[in-house]
C-alpha positions in Angstrom: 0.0 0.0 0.0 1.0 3.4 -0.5 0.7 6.5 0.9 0.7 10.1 -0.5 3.2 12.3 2.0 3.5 14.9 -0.3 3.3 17.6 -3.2 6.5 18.5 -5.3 5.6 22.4 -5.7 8.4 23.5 -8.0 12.2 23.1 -9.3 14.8 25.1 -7.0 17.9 26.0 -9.1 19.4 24.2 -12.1 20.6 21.5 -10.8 17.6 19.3 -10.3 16.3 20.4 -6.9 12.2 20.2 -6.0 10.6 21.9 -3.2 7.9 19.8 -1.6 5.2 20.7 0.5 4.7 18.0 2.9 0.9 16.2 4.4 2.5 15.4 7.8 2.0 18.0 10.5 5.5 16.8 11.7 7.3 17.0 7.8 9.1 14.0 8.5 7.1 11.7 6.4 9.9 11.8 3.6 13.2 12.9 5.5 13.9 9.3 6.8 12.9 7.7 3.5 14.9 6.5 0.9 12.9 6.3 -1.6 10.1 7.9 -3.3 7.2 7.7 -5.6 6.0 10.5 -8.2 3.6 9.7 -11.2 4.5 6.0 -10.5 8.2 6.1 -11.2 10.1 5.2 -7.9 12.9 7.7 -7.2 15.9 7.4 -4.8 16.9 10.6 -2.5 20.0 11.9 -2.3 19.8 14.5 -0.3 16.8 15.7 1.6 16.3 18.8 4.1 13.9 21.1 6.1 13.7 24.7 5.5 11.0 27.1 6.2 8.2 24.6 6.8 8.8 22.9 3.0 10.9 20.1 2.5 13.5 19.9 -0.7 14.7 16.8 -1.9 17.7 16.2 -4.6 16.3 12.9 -6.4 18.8 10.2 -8.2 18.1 11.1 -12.5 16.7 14.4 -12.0 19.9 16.7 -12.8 18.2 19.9 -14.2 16.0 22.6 -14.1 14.2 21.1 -17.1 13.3 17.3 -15.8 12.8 18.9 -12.2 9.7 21.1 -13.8 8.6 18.1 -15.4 7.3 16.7 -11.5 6.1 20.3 -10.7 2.2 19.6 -9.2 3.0 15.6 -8.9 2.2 14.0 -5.7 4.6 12.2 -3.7 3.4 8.7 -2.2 6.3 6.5 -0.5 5.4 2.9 0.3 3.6 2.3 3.9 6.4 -0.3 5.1 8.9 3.0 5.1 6.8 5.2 7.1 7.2 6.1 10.5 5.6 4.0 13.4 3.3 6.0 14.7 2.7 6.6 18.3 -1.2 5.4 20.4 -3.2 7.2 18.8 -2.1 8.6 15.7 -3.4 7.5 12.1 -2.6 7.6 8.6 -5.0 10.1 6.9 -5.0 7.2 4.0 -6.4 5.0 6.6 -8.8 7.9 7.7 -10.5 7.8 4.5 -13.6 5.7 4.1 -14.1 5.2 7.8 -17.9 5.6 8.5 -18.7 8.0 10.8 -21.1 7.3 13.6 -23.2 9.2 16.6 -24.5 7.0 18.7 -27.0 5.0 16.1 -27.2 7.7 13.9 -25.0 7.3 10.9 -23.9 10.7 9.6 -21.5 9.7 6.7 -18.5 8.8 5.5 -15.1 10.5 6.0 -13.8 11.9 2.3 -11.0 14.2 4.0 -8.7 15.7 6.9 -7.9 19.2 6.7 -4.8 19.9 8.6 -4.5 24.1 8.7 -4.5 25.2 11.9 -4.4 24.0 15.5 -6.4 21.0 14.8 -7.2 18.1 11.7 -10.8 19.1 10.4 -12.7 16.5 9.3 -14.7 16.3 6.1 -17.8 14.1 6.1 -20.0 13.0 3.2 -23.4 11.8 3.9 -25.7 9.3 1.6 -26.9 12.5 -0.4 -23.6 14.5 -0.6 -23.8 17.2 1.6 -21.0 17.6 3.9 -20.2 18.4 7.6 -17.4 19.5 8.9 -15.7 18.8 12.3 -12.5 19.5 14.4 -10.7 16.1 15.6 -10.4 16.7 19.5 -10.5 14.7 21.9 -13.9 15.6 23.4 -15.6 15.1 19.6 -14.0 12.3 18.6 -14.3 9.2 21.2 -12.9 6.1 19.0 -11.3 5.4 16.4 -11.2 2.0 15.2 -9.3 1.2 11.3 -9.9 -2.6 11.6 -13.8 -1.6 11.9 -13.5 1.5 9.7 -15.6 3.3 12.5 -15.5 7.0 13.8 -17.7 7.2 17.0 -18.2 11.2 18.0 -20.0 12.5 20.6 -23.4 13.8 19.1 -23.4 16.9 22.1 -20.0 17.8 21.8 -20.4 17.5 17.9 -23.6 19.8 17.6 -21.3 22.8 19.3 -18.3 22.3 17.0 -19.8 21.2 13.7 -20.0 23.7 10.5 -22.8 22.5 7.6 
């Protein structure tokens, strides 16, 4: 399985260079990696670093300015075996996705994204006719998560203060 960690944004220099903007709240999805995946072509790193919140990454065969802009807007997926063992409680957004979401009895919908802006992961949930609710993952919203179910439980009062339509 893989996972998308990133977006190369654009070439930096002529050498070959791509600045990536990174999924992972911590931006170390890609720095311990080896190797990684654009438009299904596997590419080893040479050189990655951390600057200014973006990552940039010098990859084996891209050399120049020219074959650099040719990944510009390509996402970057690595292979879920080189990821980084999460900690208790913590989840791949990959794994996120899909996972019905559930208050009390009540089925409100399916989770289609995770918006990570600000202080808190926002989820995005799709119900059966496609309208969407939105929601912040804290601790007093969210009481389980379970991927081997594909559940998210919520707590329908705590919900109802938080929740934008």
């Amino acid at each position: 399985m893989r996972l998308a960690v990133g977006k190369i944004l654009k070439p930096i220099g002529l050498k070959g260079e791509v600045k990536v903007l990174l999924n992972d709240k911590n931006n170390s999805s890609v720095l311990g990696c080896d190797e990684i995946i654009v438009s299904g072509t596997l590419y080893r790193i040479i050189r990655s670093r951390m600057s200014g919140g973006f990552g940039y990454l010098i990859l084996d065969g891209i050399d120049s300015i020219e074959r650099a802009d040719n990944l510009r807007g390509q996402i970057i997926e690595i292979d879920k075996a080189q990821a980084k063992s999460l900690d208790e409680g913590e989840f791949f957004v990959a794994d996120l996705i899909g996972c019905t979401v559930l208050s009390g009895d009540d089925r409100l919908g399916v989770l289609v994204e995770v918006l990570q802006h600000g202080a808190a992961d926002v989820f995005v949930v799709e119900d059966e006719l496609g309208g969407r609710i939105m929601f912040p993952h804290l601790s007093r919203v969210v009481i389980d998560i379970d991927i081997s179910d594909k559940t998210i439980k919520v707590d329908g009062k705590e919900l109802a203060m938080v929740v934008v339509r």
